[in-house]
C-alpha positions in Angstrom: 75.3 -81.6 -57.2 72.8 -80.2 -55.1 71.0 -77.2 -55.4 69.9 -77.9 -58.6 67.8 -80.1 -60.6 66.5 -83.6 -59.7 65.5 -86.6 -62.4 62.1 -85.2 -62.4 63.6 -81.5 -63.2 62.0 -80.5 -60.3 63.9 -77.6 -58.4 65.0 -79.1 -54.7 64.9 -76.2 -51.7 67.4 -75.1 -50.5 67.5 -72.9 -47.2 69.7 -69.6 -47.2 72.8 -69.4 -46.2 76.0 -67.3 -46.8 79.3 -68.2 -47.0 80.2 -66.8 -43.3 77.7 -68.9 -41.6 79.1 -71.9 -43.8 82.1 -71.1 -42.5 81.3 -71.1 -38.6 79.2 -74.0 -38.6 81.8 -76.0 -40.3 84.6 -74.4 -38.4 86.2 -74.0 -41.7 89.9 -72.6 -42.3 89.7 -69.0 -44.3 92.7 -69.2 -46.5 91.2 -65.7 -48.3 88.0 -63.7 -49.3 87.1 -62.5 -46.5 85.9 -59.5 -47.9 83.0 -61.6 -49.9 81.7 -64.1 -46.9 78.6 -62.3 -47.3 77.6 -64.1 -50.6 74.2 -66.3 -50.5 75.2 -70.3 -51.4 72.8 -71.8 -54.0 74.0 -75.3 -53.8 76.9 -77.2 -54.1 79.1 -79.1 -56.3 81.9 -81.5 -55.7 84.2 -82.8 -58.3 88.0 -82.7 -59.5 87.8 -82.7 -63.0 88.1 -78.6 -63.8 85.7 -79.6 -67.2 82.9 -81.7 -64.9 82.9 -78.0 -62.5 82.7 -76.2 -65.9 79.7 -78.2 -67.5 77.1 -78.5 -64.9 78.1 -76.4 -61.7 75.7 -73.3 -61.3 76.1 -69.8 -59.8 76.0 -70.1 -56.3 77.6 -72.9 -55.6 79.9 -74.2 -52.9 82.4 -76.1 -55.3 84.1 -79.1 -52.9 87.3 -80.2 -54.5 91.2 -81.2 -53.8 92.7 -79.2 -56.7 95.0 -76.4 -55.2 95.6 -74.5 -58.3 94.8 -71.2 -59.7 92.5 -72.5 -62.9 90.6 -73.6 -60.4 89.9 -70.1 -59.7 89.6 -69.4 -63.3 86.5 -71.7 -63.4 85.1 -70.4 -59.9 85.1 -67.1 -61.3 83.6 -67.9 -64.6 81.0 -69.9 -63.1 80.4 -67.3 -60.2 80.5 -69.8 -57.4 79.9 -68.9 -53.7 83.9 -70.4 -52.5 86.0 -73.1 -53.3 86.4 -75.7 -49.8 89.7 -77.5 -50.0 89.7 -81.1 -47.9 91.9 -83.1 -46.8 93.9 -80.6 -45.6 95.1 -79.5 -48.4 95.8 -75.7 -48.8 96.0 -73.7 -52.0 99.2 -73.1 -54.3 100.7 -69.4 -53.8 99.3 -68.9 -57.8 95.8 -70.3 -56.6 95.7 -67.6 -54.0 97.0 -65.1 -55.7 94.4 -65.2 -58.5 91.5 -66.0 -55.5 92.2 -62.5 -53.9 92.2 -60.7 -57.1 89.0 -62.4 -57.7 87.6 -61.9 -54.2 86.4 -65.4 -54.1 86.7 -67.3 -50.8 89.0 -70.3 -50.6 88.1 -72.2 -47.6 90.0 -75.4 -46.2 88.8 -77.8 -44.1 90.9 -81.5 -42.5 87.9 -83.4 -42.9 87.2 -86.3 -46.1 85.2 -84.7 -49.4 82.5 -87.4 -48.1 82.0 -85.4 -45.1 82.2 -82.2 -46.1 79.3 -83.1 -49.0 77.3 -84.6 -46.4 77.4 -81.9 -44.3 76.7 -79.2 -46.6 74.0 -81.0 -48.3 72.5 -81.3 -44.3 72.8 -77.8 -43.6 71.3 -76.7 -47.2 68.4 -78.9 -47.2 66.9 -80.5 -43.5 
């Protein structure tokens, strides 16, 4: 996680930044949302287990995962991330994208390693 609190509980900085220009520096796939690109990202979290995302992922957050089905949406939306980034090229289930657009959250996808992608993200949010 990033975004949020360090050991010391201090608050790290991030730099603003919305979805869309997540999107174009990345050269990220758009699977859906487009109508919502213009949401500020807080932070980030990256996990696969739908409980870890539920417990300590904050508003605002970029949530980096392989899961391609709709609960994950059900979490997104309860948590009111940002988007969801599929890697590995993986792209969502028909019931993941169904649920996204009714949502209006972005689901992005990307070809690149979850390693990469965390990297990247963390670069762009914090140097």
């Amino acid at each position: 996680m990033w975004g949020g609190t360090d050991k010391k509980n201090k608050q790290k900085q991030t730099k603003n930044m919305t979805v869309k220009e997540l999107v174009e520096k990345m050269n990220l796939t758009v699977f859906c949302g487009e109508d919502n690109m213009d949401t500020e990202i807080k932070g980030g979290y990256v996990s696969d287990l739908l409980s870890d995302v539920m417990g300590f992922a904050q508003e605002g957050h970029v949530w980096v995962t392989l899961q391609t089905h709709k609960n994950v949406i059900a979490i997104a939306s309860l948590k009111e991330l940002a988007c969801v980034i599929l890697v590995k090229g993986n792209k969502p289930d028909d019931d993941m994208l169904e649920q996204a657009k009714e949502e209006d959250i972005p689901v992005l996808g990307t070809t690149e390693q979850t390693f990469e992608v965390a990297g990247q993200i963390y670069k762009y949010l914090t140097a």
